[in-house]
KETOR-8397 format. One record per residue (C-alpha): residue in three letters; x, y, z. Coordinates in Angstrom, 2 decimals, padded with zeros to 5 digits. Example, Ala and Ser with C-alpha at 12.3 -4.5 7.8 and 13.67 -1.06 7.14 Angstrom:
# residues 2
<rec residuo="ALA" px="012.30" py="-004.50" pz="007.80"/>
<rec residuo="SER" px="013.67" py="-001.06" pz="007.14"/>
This chain:
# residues 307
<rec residuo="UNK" px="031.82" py="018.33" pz="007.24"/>
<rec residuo="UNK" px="028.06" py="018.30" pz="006.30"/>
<rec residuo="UNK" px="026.75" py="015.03" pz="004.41"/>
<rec residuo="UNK" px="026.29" py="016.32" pz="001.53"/>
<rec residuo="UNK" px="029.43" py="017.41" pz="001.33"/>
<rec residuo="UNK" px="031.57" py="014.21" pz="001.94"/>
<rec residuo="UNK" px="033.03" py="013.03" pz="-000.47"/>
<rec residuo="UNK" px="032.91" py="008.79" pz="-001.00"/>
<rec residuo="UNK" px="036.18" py="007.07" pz="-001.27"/>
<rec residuo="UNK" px="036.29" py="004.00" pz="-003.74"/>
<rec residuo="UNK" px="040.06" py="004.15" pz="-003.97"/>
<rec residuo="UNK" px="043.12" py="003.63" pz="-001.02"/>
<rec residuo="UNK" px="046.64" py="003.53" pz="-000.15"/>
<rec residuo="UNK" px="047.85" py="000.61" pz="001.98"/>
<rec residuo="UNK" px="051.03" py="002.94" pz="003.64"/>
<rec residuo="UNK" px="052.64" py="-000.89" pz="004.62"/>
<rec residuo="UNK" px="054.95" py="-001.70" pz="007.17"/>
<rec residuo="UNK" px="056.62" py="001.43" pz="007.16"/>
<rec residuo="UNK" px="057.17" py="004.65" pz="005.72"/>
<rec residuo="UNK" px="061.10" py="005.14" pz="005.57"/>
<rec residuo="UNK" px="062.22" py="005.16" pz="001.83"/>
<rec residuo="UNK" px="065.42" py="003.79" pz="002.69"/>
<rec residuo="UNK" px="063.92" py="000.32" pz="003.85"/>
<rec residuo="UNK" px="061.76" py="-000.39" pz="000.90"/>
<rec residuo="UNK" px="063.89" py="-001.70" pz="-001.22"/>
<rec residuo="UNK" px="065.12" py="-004.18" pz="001.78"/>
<rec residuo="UNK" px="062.36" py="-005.36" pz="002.61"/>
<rec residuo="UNK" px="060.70" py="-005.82" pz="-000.67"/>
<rec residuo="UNK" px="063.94" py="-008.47" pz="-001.13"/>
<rec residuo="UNK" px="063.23" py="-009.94" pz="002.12"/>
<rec residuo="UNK" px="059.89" py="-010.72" pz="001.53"/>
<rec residuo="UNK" px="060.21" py="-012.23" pz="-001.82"/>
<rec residuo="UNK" px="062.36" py="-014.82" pz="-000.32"/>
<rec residuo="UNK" px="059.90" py="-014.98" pz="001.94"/>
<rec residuo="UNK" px="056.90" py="-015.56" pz="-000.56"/>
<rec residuo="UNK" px="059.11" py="-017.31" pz="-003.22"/>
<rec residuo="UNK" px="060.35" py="-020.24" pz="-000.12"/>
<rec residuo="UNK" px="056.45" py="-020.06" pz="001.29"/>
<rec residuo="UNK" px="055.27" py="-021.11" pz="-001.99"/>
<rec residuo="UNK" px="057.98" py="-023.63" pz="-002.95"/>
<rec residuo="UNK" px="057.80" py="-025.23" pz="000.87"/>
<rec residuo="UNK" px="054.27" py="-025.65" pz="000.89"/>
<rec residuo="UNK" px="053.54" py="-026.43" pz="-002.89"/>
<rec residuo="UNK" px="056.21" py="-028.88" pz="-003.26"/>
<rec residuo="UNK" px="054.86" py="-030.57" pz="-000.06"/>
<rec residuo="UNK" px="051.94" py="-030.82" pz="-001.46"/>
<rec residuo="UNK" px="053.52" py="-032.25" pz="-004.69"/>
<rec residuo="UNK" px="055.66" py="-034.83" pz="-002.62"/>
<rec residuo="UNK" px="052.28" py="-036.16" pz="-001.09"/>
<rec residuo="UNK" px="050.58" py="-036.30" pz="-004.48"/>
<rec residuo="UNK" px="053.66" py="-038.31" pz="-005.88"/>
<rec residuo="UNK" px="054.79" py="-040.79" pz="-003.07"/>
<rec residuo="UNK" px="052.34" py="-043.65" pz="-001.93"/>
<rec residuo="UNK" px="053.90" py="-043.82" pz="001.39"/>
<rec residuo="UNK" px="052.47" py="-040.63" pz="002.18"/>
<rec residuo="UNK" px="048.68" py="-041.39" pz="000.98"/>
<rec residuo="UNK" px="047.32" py="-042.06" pz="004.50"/>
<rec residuo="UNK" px="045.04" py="-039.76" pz="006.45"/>
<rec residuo="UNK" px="047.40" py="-037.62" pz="008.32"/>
<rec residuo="UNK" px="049.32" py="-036.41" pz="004.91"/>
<rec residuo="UNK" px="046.18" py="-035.96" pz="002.92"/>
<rec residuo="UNK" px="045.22" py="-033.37" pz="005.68"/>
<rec residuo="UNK" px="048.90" py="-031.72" pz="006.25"/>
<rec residuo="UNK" px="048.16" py="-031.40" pz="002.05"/>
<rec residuo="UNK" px="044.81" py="-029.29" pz="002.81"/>
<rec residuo="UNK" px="047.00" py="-027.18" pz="005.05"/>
<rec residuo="UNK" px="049.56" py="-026.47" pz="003.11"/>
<rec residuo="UNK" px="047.14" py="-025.49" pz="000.31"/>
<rec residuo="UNK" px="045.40" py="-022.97" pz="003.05"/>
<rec residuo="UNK" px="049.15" py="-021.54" pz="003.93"/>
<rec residuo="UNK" px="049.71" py="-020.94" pz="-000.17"/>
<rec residuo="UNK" px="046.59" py="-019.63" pz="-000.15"/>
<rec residuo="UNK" px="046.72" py="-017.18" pz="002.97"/>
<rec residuo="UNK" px="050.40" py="-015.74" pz="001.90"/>
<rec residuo="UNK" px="049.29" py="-015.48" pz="-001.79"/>
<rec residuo="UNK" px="045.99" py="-012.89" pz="-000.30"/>
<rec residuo="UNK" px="048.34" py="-010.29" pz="000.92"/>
<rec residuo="UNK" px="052.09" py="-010.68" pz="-000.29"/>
<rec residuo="UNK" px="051.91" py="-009.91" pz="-003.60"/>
<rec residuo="UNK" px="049.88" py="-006.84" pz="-003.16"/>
<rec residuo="UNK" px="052.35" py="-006.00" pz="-000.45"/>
<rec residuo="UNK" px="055.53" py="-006.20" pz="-002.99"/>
<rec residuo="UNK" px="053.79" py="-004.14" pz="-005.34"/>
<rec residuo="UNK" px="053.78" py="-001.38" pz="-002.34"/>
<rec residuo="UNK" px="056.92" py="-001.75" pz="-001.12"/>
<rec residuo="UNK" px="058.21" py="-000.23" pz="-005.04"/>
<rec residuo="UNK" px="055.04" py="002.46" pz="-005.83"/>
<rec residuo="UNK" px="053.91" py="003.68" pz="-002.21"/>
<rec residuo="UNK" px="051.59" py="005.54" pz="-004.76"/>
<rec residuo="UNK" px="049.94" py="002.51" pz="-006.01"/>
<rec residuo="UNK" px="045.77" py="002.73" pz="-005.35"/>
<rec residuo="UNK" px="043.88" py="-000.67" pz="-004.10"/>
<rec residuo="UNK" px="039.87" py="-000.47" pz="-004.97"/>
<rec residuo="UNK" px="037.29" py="-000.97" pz="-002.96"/>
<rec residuo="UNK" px="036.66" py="-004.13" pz="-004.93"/>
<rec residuo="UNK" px="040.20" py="-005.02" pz="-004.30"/>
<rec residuo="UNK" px="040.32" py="-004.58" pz="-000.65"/>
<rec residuo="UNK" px="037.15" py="-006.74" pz="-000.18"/>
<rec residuo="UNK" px="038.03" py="-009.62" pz="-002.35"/>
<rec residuo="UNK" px="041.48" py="-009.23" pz="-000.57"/>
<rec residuo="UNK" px="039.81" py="-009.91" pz="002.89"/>
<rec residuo="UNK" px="037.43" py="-012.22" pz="001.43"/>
<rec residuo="UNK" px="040.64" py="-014.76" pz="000.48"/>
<rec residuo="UNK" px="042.61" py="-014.27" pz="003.56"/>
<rec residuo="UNK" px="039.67" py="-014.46" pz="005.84"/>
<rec residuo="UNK" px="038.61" py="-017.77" pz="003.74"/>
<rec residuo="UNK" px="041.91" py="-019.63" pz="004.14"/>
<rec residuo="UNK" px="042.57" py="-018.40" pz="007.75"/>
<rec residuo="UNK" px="038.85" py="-019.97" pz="008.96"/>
<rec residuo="UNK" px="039.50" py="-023.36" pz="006.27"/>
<rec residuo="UNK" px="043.39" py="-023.35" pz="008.77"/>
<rec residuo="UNK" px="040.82" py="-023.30" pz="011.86"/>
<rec residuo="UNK" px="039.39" py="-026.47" pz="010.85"/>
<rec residuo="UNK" px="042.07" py="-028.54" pz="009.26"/>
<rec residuo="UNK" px="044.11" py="-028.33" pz="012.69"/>
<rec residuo="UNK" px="040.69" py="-029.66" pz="014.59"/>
<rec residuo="UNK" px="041.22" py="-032.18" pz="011.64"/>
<rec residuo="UNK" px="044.42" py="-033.22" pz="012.00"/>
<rec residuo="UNK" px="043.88" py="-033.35" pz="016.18"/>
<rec residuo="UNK" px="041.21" py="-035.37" pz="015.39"/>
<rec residuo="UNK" px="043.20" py="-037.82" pz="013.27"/>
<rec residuo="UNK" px="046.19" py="-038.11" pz="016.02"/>
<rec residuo="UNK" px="043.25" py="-039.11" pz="018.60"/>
<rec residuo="UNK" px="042.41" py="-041.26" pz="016.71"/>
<rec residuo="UNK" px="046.04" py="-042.48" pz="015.61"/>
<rec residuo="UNK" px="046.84" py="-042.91" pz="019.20"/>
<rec residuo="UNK" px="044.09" py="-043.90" pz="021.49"/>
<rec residuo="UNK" px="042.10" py="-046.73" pz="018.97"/>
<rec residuo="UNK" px="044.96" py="-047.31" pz="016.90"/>
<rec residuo="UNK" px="043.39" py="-051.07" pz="015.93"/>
<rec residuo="UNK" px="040.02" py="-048.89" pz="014.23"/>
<rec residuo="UNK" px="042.25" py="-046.17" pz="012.51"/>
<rec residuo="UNK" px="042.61" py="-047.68" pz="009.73"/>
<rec residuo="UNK" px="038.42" py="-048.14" pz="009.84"/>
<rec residuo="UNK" px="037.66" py="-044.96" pz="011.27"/>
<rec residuo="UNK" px="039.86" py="-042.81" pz="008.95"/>
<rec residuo="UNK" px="039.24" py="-043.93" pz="005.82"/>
<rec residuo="UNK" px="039.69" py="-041.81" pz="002.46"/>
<rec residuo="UNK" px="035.88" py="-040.97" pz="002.18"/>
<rec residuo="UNK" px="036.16" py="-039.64" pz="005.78"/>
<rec residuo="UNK" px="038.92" py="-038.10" pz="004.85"/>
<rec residuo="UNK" px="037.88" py="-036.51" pz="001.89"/>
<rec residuo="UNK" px="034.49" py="-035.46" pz="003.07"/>
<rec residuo="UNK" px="036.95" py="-033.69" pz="006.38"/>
<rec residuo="UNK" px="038.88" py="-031.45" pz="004.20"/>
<rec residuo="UNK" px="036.05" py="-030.25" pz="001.79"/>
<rec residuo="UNK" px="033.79" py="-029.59" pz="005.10"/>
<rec residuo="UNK" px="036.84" py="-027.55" pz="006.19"/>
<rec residuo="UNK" px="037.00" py="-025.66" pz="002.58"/>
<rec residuo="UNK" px="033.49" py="-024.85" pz="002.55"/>
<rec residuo="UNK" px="032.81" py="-023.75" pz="005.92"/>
<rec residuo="UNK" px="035.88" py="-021.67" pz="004.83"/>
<rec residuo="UNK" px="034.49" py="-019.85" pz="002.01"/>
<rec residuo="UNK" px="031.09" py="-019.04" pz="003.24"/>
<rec residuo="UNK" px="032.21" py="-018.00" pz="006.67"/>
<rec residuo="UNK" px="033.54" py="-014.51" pz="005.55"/>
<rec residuo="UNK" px="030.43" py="-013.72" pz="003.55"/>
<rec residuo="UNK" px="028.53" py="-012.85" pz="005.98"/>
<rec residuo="UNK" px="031.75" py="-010.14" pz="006.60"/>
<rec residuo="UNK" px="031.54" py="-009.13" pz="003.07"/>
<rec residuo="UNK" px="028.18" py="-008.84" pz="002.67"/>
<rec residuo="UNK" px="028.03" py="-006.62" pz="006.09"/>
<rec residuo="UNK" px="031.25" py="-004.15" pz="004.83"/>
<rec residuo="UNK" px="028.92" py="-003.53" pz="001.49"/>
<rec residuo="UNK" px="026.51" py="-002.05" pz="004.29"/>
<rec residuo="UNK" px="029.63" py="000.58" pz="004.58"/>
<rec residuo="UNK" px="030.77" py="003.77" pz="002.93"/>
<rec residuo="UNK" px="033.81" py="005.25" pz="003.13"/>
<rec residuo="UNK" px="034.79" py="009.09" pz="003.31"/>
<rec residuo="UNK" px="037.18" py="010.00" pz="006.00"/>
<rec residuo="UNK" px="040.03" py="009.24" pz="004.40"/>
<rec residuo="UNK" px="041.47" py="007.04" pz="001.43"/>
<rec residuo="UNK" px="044.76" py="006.20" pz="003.50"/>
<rec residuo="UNK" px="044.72" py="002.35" pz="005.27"/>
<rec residuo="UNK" px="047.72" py="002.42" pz="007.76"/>
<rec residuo="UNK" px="048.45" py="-001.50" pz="007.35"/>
<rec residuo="UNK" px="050.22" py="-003.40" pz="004.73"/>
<rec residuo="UNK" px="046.81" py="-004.78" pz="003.48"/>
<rec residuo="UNK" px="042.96" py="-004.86" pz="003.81"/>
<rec residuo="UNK" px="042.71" py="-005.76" pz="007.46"/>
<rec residuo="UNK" px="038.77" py="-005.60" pz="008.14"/>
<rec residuo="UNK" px="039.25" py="-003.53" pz="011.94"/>
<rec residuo="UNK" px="041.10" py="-001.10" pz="009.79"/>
<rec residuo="UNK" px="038.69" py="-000.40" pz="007.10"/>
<rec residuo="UNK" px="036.23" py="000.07" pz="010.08"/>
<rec residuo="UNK" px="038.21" py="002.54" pz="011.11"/>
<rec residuo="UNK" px="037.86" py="004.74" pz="007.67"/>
<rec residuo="UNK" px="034.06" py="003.93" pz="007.82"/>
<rec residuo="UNK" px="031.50" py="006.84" pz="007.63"/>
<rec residuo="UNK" px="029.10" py="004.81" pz="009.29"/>
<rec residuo="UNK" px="028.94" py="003.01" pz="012.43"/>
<rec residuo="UNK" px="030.65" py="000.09" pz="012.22"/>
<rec residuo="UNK" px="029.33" py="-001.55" pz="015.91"/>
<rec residuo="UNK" px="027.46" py="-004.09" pz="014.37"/>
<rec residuo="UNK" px="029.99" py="-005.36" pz="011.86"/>
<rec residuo="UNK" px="032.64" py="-005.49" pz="014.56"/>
<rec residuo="UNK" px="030.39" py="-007.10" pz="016.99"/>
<rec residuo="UNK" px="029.51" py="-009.86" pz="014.01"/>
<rec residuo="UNK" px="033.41" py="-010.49" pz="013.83"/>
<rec residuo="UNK" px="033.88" py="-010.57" pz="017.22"/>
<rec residuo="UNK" px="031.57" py="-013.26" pz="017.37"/>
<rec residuo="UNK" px="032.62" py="-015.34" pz="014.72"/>
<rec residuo="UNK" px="036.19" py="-015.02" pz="015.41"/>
<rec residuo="UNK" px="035.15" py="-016.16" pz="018.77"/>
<rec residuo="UNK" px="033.11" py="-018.81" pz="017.92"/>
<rec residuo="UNK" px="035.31" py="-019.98" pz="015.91"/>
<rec residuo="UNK" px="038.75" py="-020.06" pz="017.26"/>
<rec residuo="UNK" px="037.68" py="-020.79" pz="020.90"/>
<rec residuo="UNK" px="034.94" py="-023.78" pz="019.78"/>
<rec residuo="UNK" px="038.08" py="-025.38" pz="017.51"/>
<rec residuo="UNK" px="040.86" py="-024.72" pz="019.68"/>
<rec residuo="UNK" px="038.54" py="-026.20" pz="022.65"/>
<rec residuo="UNK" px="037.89" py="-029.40" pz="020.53"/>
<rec residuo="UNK" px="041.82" py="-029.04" pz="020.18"/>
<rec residuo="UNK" px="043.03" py="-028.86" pz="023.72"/>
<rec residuo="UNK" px="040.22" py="-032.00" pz="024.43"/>
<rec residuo="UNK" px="041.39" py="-033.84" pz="021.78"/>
<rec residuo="UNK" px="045.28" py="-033.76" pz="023.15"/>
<rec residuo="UNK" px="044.21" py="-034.05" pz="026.79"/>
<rec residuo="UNK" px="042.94" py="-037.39" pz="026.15"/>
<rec residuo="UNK" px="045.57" py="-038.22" pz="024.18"/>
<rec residuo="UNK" px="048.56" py="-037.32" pz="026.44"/>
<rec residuo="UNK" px="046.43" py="-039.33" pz="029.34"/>
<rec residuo="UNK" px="046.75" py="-042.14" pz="026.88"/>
<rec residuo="UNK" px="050.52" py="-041.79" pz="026.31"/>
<rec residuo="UNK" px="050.98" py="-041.68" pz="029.93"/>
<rec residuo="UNK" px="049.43" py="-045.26" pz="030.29"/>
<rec residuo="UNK" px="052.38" py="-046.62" pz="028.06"/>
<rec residuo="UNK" px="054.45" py="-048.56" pz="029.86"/>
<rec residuo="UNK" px="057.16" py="-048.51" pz="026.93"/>
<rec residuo="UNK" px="059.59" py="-045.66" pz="026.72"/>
<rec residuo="UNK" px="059.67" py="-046.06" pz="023.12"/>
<rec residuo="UNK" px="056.03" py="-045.74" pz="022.71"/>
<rec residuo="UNK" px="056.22" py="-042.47" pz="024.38"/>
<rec residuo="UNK" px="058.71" py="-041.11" pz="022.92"/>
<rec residuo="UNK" px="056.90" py="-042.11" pz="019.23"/>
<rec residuo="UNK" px="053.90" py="-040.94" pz="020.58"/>
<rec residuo="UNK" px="054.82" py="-037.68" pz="021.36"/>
<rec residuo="UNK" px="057.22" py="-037.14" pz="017.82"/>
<rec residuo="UNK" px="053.48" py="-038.26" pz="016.18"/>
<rec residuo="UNK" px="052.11" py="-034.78" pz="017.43"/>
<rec residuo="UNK" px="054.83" py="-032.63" pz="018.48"/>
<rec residuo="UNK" px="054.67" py="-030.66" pz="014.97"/>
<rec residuo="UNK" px="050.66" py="-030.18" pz="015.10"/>
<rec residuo="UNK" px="051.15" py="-028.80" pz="018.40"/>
<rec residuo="UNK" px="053.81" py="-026.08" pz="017.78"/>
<rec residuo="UNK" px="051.65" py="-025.23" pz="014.67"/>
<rec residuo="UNK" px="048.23" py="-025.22" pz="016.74"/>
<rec residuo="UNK" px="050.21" py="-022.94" pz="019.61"/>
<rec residuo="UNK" px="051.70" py="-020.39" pz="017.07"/>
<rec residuo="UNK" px="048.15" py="-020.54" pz="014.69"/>
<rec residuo="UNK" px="045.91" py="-019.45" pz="017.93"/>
<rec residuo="UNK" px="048.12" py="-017.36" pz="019.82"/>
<rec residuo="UNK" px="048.49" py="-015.34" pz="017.21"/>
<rec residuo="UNK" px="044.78" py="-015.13" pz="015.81"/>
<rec residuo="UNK" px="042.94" py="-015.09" pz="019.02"/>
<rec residuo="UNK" px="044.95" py="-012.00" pz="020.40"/>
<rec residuo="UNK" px="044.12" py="-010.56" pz="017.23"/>
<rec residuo="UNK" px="040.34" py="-010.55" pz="016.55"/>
<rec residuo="UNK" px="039.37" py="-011.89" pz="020.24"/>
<rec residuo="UNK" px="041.10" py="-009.08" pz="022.16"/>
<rec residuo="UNK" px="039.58" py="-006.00" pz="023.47"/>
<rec residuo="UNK" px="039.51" py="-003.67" pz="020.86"/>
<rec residuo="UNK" px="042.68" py="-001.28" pz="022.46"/>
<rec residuo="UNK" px="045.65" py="-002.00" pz="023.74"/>
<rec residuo="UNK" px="047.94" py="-002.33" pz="020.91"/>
<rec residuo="UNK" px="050.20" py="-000.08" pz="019.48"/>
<rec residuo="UNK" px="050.02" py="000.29" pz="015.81"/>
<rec residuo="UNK" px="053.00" py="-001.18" pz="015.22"/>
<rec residuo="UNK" px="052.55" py="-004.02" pz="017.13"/>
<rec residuo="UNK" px="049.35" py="-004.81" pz="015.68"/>
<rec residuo="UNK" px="051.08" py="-004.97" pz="012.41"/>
<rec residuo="UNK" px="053.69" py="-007.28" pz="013.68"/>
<rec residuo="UNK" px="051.37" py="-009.95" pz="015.10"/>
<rec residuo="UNK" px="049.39" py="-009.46" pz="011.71"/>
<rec residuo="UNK" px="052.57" py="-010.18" pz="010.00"/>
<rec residuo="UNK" px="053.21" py="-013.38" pz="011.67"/>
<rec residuo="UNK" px="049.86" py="-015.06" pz="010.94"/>
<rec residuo="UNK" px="049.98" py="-013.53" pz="007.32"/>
<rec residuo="UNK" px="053.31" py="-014.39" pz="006.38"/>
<rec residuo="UNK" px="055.19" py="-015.78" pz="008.86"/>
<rec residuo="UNK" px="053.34" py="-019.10" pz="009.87"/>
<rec residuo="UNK" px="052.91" py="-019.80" pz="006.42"/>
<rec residuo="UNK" px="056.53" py="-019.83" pz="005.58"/>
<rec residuo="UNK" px="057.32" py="-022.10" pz="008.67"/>
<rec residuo="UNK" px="054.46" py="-025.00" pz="008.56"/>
<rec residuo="UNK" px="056.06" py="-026.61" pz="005.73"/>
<rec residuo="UNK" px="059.06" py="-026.72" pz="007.92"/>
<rec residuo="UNK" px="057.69" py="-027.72" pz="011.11"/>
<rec residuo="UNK" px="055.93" py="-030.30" pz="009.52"/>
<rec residuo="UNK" px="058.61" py="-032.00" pz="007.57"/>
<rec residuo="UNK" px="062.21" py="-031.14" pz="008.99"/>
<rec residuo="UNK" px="062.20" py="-033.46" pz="011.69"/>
<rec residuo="UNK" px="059.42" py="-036.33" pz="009.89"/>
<rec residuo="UNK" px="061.33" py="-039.15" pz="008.77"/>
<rec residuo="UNK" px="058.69" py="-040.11" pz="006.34"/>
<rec residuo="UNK" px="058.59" py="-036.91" pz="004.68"/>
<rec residuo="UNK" px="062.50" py="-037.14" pz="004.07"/>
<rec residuo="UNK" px="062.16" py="-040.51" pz="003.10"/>
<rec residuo="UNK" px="059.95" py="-039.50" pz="000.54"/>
<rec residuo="UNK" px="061.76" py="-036.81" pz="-000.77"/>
<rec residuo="UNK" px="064.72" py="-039.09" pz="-001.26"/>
<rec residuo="UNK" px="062.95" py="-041.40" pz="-002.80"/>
<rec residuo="UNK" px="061.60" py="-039.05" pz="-005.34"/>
<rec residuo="UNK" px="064.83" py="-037.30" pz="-005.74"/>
<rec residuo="UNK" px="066.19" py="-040.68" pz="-006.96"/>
<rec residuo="UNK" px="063.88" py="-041.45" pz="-009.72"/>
């Protein structure tokens, strides 16, 4: 095709998880549960922090920034997934498709931070528990989570302004269930080299410089739970940061063998399933993890629940 012929594409079709007919009803139900419990999980946590006193200290004003992030992340793609799942004809703009990536890729870096955040705060917690109450105070606190949120939202401009760089004419379709960035890429007429080798290093940067302040964070930690001489101790010690950690392991695994993987490798549809996860799936279970097995947060709940 010569360039003047090629025609530019302003207009595609997200083809979603799959194309079989006879599953899209079924899974449109499923993940409207999905959505509907992702929202009501992490909203009403964040509700049950705002409302009960016992939970105004630093570690539940931060799992309240994350929960936001998680509303925020499954609200960037479900929705526009549901809508496919009835009209496989239904067009997403170009407009559309950016600010799509622009939200997820906002809430997914502001996640990146809270949990350095919240390892932070059970350092902190554990190892100088006699200046926590010093160290962590609501300033701090405040000033943490709107350092998180702004790094957040500026991070993915430089992504957006880069795709604007882009035109698109080989072909309208987008084989994912939303505006994944590697997959517009894909679709580009240009070269896209220097826009994936911008993401790579972000998303490197990124995940590897916060998961490293992570793992150091926890190391010193569990050296100082191993100096307690009291089972009990322990044992609270390790309930204080067993949820973070399950959330921190599912978070990076996920995201890091994502967008700091080789570029092949992957079948298509196992791309889309580990996309899925960190999209939809960790969202839906963080509320969960976070307050199933947190004495606190039931306490609270009952408390409200009586009034």
């Amino acid at each position: 095709m010569s360039e003047g012929n090629k025609t530019l594409v302003t207009d595609f079709v997200l083809t979603g998880l799959t194309e079989r007919p006879w599953l899209q009803v079924l899974l449109f139900l499923v993940f409207l549960v999905i959505y509907l419990t992702t929202m009501v999980g992490n909203l009403g946590l964040m509700a049950l922090i705002w409302k009960d006193a016992h939970l105004h200290t630093p570690m539940y004003l931060f799992l309240g920034g994350l929960a936001f992030a998680d509303a925020c992340t499954s609200s960037s793609v479900t929705p526009r997934m549901l809508v496919n799942f009835l009209d496989k004809t239904a067009m997403i703009s170009l407009a559309e498709c950016i600010t799509q990536f622009y939200f997820f890729a906002s809430s997914a870096t502001t996640e990146c931070f809270l949990l350095v955040v919240m390892a932070y705060d059970r350092y902190v917690v554990i190892c100088n528990p006699l200046l926590y109450p010093v160290v962590m105070s609501k300033r701090l606190c405040t000033e943490l989570i709107g350092i998180s949120y702004v790094i957040g939202f500026l991070h993915p401009l430089i992504h957006v302004s880069l795709l604007l760089r882009l035109t698109f004419c080989r072909s309208n379709v987008i084989h994912y269930f939303y505006c994944e960035i590697l997959q517009l890429f894909k679709i580009s007429c240009n070269d896209p080299t220097i826009n994936a080798l911008m993401m790579f290093i972000f998303a490197a940067f990124i995940q590897i410089s916060t998961l490293t302040t992570i793992i150091m964070s926890y190391t010193r930690v569990l050296f100082d739970i191993l100096k307690k001489k009291s089972e009990k101790g322990k044992s609270k010690a390790f309930s204080t940061c067993s949820a973070h950690l399950v959330s921190v392991s599912l978070y990076y695994g996920t995201l890091i063998f994502m967008y700091v993987r080789p570029a092949s490798g992957l079948a298509e549809d196992q791309d889309k399933m580990y996309s899925l996860f960190y999209t939809i799936i960790i969202p839906l279970l963080n509320p969960f993890i976070y307050s199933l097995r947190n004495k606190e947060v039931i306490g609270a709940l009952r408390r409200v629940a009586k009034k």
